[in-house]
C-alpha positions in Angstrom: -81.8 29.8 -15.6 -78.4 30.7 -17.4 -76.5 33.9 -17.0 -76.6 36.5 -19.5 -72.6 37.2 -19.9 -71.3 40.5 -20.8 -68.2 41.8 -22.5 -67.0 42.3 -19.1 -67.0 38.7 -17.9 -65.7 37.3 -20.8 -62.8 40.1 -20.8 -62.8 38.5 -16.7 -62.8 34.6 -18.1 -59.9 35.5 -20.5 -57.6 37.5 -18.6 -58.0 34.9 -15.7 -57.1 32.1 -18.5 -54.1 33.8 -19.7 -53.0 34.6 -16.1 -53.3 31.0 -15.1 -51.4 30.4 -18.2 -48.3 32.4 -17.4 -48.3 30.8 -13.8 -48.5 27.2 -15.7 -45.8 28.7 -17.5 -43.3 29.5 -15.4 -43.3 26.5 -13.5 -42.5 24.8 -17.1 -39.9 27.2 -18.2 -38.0 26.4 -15.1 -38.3 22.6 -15.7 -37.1 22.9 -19.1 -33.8 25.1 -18.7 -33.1 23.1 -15.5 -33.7 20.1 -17.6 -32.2 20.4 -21.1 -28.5 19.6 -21.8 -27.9 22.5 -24.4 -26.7 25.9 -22.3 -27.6 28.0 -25.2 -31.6 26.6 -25.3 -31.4 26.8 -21.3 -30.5 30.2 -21.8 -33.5 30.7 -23.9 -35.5 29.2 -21.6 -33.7 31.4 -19.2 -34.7 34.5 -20.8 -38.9 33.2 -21.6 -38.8 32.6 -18.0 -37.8 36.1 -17.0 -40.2 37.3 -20.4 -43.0 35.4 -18.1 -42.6 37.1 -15.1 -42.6 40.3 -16.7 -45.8 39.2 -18.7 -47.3 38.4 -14.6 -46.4 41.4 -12.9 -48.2 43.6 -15.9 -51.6 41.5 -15.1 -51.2 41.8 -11.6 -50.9 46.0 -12.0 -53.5 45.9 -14.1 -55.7 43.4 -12.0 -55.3 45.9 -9.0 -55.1 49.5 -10.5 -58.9 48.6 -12.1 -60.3 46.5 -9.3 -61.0 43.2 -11.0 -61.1 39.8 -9.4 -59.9 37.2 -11.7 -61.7 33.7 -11.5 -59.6 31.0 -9.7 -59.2 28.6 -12.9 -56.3 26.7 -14.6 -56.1 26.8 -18.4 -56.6 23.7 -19.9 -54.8 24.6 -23.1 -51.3 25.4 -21.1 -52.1 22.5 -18.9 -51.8 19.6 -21.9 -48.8 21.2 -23.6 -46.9 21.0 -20.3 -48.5 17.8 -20.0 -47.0 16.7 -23.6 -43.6 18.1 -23.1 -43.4 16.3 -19.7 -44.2 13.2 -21.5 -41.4 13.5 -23.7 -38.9 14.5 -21.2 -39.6 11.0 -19.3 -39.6 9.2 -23.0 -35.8 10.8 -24.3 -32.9 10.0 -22.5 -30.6 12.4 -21.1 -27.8 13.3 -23.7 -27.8 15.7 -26.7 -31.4 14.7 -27.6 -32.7 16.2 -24.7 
């Protein structure tokens, strides 16, 4: 027997998505400025990264000043662009390319 969902669990399902997201994310961003060879697109990086952590803390007060319990879930979507931009780091060799 299936589930009927409500607004409230999908608000759950996407809010837990985009939080797994920015986790995925940060762990990239860092990769990527420490990784680069430019210092003005590892600034940028720089600067997302810190943009990121912002984007975290605001779900985490908002997580615990309503109560909810976000699902334990990793976003696919994040997962295979970090996926595809680790698979280029390993293919381009280090130099002004990278």
């Amino acid at each position: 027997m299936s589930q009927r969902k409500t607004v409230d669990d999908l608000f759950v399902h996407m809010l837990s998505d985009i939080y797994s997201a920015e986790k995925q994310l940060t762990r990239a961003l860092g990769k990527l400025a420490r990784t680069v060879s430019d210092p003005e697109l590892s600034g940028a990086f720089k600067t997302h990264l810190e943009e990121t952590h912002g984007q975290i803390e605001r779900i985490d007060k908002a997580v615990e000043s309503t109560g909810l319990r976000l699902k334990r879930m990793k976003c696919v979507a994040m997962e295979g662009l970090i996926e595809e931009a680790d698979e280029l780091i390993e293919e381009i060799e280090k130099g002004p390319v990278l």
